[in-house]
C-alpha positions as a printed Julia matrix, in Angstrom:
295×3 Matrix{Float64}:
  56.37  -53.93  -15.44
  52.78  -52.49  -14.67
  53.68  -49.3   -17.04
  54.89  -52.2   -20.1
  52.03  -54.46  -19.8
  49.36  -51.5   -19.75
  50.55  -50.82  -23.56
  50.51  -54.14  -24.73
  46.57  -54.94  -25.39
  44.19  -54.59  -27.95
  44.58  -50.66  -28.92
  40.39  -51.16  -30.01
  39.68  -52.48  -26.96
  41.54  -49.91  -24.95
  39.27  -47.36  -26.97
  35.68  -49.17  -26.43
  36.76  -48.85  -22.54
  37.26  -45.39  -22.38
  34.17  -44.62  -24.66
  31.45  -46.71  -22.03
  32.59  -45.44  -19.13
  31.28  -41.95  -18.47
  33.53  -39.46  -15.93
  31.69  -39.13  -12.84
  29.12  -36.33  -13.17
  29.26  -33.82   -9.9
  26.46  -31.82  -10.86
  24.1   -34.35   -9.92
  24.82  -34.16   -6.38
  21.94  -31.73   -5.59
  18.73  -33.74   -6.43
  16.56  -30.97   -5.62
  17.9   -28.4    -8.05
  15.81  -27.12  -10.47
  12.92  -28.7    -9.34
   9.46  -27.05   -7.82
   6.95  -28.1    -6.23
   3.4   -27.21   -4.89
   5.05  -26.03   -1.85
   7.2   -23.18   -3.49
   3.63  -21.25   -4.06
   2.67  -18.03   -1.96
  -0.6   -20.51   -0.72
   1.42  -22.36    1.75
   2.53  -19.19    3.36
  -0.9   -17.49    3.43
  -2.38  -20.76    5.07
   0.31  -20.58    7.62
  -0.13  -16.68    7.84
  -4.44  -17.39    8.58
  -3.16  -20.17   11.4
  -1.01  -17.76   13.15
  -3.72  -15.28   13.51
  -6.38  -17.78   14.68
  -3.93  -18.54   17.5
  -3.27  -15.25   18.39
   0.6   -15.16   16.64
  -0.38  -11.65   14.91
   3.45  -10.47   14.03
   3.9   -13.97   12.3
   0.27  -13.81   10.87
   1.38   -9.91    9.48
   4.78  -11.01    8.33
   2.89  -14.23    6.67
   0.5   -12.15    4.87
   2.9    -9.49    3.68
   4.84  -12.03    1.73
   1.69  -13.25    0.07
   0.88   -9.99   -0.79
   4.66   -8.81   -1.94
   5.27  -12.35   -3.54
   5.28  -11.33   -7.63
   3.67  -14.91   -8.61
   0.83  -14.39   -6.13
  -1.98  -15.05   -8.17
  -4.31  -11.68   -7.66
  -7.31  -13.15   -5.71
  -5.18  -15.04   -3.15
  -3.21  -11.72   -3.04
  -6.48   -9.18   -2.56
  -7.56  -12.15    0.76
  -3.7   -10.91    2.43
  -4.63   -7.65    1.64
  -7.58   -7.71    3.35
  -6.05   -9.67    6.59
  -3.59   -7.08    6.77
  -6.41   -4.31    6.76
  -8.14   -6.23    9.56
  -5.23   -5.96   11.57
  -4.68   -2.78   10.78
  -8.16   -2.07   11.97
  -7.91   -4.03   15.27
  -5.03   -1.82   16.19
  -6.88    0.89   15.82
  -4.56    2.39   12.65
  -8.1     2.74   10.31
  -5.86    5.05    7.7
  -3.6     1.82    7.13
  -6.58   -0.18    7.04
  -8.44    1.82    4.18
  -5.2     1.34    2.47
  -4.75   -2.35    2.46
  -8.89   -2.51    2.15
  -8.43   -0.36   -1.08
  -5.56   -2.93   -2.5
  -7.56   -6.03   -1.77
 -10.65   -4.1    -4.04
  -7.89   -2.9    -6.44
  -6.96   -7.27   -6.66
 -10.17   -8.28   -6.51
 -12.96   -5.65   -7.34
 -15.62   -8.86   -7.82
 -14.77  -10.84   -5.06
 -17.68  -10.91   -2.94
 -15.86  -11.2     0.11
 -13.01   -8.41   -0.75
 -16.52   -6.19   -1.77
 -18.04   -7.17    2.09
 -14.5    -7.22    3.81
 -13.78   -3.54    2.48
 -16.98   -2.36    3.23
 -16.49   -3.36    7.13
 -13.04   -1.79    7.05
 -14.54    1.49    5.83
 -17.43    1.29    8.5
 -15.1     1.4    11.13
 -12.28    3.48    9.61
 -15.05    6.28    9.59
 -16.37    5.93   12.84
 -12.64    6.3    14.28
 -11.96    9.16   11.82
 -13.37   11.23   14.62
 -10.7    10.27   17.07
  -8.15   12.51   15.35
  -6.73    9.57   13.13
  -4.66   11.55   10.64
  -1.65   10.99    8.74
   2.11   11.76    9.53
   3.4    13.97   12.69
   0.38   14.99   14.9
  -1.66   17.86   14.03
  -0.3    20.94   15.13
   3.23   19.32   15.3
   5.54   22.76   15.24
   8.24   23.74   12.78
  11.47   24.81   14.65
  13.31   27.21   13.1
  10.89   29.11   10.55
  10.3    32.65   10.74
   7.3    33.74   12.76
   4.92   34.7     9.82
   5.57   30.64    8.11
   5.03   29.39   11.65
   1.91   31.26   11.94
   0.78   30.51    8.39
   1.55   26.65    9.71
  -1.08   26.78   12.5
  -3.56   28.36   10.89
  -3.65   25.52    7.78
  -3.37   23.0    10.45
  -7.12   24.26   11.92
  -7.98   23.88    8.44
  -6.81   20.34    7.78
  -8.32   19.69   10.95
 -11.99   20.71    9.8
 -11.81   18.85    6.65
 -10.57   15.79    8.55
 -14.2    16.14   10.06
 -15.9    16.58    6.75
 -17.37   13.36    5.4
 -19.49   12.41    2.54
 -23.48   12.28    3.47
 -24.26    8.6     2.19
 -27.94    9.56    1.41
 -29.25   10.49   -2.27
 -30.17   13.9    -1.52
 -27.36   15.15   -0.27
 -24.32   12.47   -1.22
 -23.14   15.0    -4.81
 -23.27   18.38   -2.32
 -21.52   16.6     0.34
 -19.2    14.86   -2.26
 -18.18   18.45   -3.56
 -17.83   20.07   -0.27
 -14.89   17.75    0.45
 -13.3    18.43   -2.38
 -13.79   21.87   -2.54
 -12.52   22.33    1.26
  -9.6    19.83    0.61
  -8.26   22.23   -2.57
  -8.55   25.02   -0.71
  -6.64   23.91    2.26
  -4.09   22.24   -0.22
  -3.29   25.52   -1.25
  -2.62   27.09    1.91
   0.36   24.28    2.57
   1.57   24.98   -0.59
   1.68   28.74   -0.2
   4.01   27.22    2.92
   5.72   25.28    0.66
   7.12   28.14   -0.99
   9.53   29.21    1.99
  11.43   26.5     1.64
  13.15   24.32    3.69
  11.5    22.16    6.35
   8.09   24.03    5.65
   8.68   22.68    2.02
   8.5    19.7     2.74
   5.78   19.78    5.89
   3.84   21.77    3.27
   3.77   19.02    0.58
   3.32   16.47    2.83
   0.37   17.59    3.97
  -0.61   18.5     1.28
  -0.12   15.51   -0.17
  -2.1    13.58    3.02
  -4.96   15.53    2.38
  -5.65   14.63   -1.16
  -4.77   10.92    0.14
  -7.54   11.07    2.54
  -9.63   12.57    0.13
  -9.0     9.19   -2.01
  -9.86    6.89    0.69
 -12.95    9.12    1.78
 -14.43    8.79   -1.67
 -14.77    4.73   -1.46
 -17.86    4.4     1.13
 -20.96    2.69    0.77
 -23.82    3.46   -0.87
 -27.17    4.01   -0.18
 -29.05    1.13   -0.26
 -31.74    2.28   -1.74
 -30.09    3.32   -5.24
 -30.31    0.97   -8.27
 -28.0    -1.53   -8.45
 -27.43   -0.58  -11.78
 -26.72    3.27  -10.76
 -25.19    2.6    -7.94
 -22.51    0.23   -9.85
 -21.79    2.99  -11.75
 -21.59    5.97   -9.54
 -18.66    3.02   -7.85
 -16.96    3.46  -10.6
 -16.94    7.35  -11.21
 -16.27    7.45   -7.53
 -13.27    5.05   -7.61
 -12.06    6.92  -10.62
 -11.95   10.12   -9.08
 -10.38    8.56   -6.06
  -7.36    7.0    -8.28
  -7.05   11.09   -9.75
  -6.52   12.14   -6.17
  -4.08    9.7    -5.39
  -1.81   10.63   -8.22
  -2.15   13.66   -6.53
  -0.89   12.91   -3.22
   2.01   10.74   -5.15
   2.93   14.12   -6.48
   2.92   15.53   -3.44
   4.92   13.42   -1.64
   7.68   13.27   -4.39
   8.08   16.79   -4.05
   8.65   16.68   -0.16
  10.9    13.71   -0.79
  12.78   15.68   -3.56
  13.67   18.74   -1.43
  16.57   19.43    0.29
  16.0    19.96    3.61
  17.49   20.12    6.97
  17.71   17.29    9.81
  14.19   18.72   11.63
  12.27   17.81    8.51
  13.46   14.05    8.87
  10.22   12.61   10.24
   8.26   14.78    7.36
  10.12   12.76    4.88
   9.87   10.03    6.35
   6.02   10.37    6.62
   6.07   11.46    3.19
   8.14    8.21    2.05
   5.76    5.58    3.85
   2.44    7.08    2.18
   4.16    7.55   -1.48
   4.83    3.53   -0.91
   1.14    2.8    -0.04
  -0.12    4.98   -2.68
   2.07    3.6    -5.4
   0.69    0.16   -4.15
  -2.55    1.16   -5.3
  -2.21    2.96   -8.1
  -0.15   -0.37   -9.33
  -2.21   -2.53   -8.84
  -4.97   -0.66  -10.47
  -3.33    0.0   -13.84
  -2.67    3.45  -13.02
């Protein structure tokens, strides 16, 4: 009876029902999809990174500032402050080569940010008065390479002296002597960057020791070019010998990049495992910078 009397009204009718009344839409359920707010931002996360380093929370305070400075919508100034953080850090532990790196991204963000300019120049105060504590990159100095024939191993130890005495060699921030002293580096760096190389050549795991190290020095030779100034130059020369200086540094850090691909690229044997791994966690921070300065 139901089924007889449902066909016997008004076939116009029937059709205005069914065209006013809508199927029940399921893809309303969510009623936050699609939308953003404020809170989606990286500022959020870098004030929550800045309270867990006031109280003393420095792996969530690291973590917090890493995504800041990872984040791609970051806007660049907020970025170069959790660069900056991260350098402190660095700097507190008492890793100063990490800390010139994150000091040199926060300048690369923000080159005209007077307190990325003052920030960096603290982190390169004290990454050069704990450069004479040994602080160099990758396995310790005079780490030995199993396996190698006597005359490589040899070869080895005596570039590892070497490295050792241009570690110590530092620009002389004073005008008489800061383009001697400036040269000297680079001129002892080359020279010792050959001698790995020559090393290179065997093959093997003194490949890739021999790059890498190679490839540290020119990296330290970066970083070593960004110091301060002497106060007494012209602000007008002095803002220009920054930018020679920071050019030349950028030069030697596509350097180092180069380096460190090769020892990457090589094939090697299990004992050369912590070179390449050394050689994969500089190319990162060095391809950092070099990104985020156009290069």
């Amino acid at each position: 009876m139901a089924v007889l009397l449902g066909g016997c009204g008004d076939p116009e009718e029937q059709r205005v029902i069914t065209e006013t009344t809508p199927a029940a839409d399921r893809t309303a359920a969510d009623p936050a999809e699609g939308i953003q707010t404020e809170l989606d931002g990286a500022a959020p996360a870098f004030g929550d990174a800045v309270l867990a380093e006031l109280t003393g929370d420095e792996v969530a305070a690291r973590a917090g500032f890493e995504r800041v400075l990872g984040a791609p919508d970051s806007p660049a100034p907020l970025a170069a402050r959790a660069a900056l953080h991260l350098a402190q850090l660095e700097s507190k532990a008492g890793r100063s080569g990490h800390a010139r790196e994150y000091s040199l991204r926060a300048s690369a963000l923000a080159p005209n940010d007077p307190v990325i300019v003052e920030g960096a120049a603290q982190i390169r105060a004290s990454a050069v008065a704990a450069s004479g504590a040994g602080d160099l990159r990758g396995p310790r100095l005079g780490t030995p390479l199993p396996g190698v024939a006597l005359a490589t191993a040899q070869a080895f130890a005596a570039a590892e002296k070497a490295l050792a005495q241009v570690h110590r060699l530092r620009p002389r921030p004073i005008i008489e002597a800061l383009s001697t002293s400036i040269r000297a580096k680079e001129e002892a760096t080359e020279a010792v960057v050959a001698q790995y190389r020559a090393i290179a050549e065997v093959g093997g795991l003194a490949m890739v020791a021999g790059h890498y190290r190679a490839g540290s020095l020119y990296h330290d030779l970066a970083l070593g070019l960004l110091f301060e100034l002497p106060p007494e130059l012209d602000p007008n020369v002095a803002a220009g010998l920054r930018r020679t200086l920071r050019g030349r540094a950028l030069v030697y850090l596509k350097k180092a990049a180069a380096e460190y691909r090769l020892a990457i690229g090589t094939a090697t044997v299990p004992e050369a495992e912590l070179w390449r791994l050394a050689a994969e966690t500089d190319l990162r921070a060095a391809q950092d910078v070099l990104g985020e300065a156009g290069r």
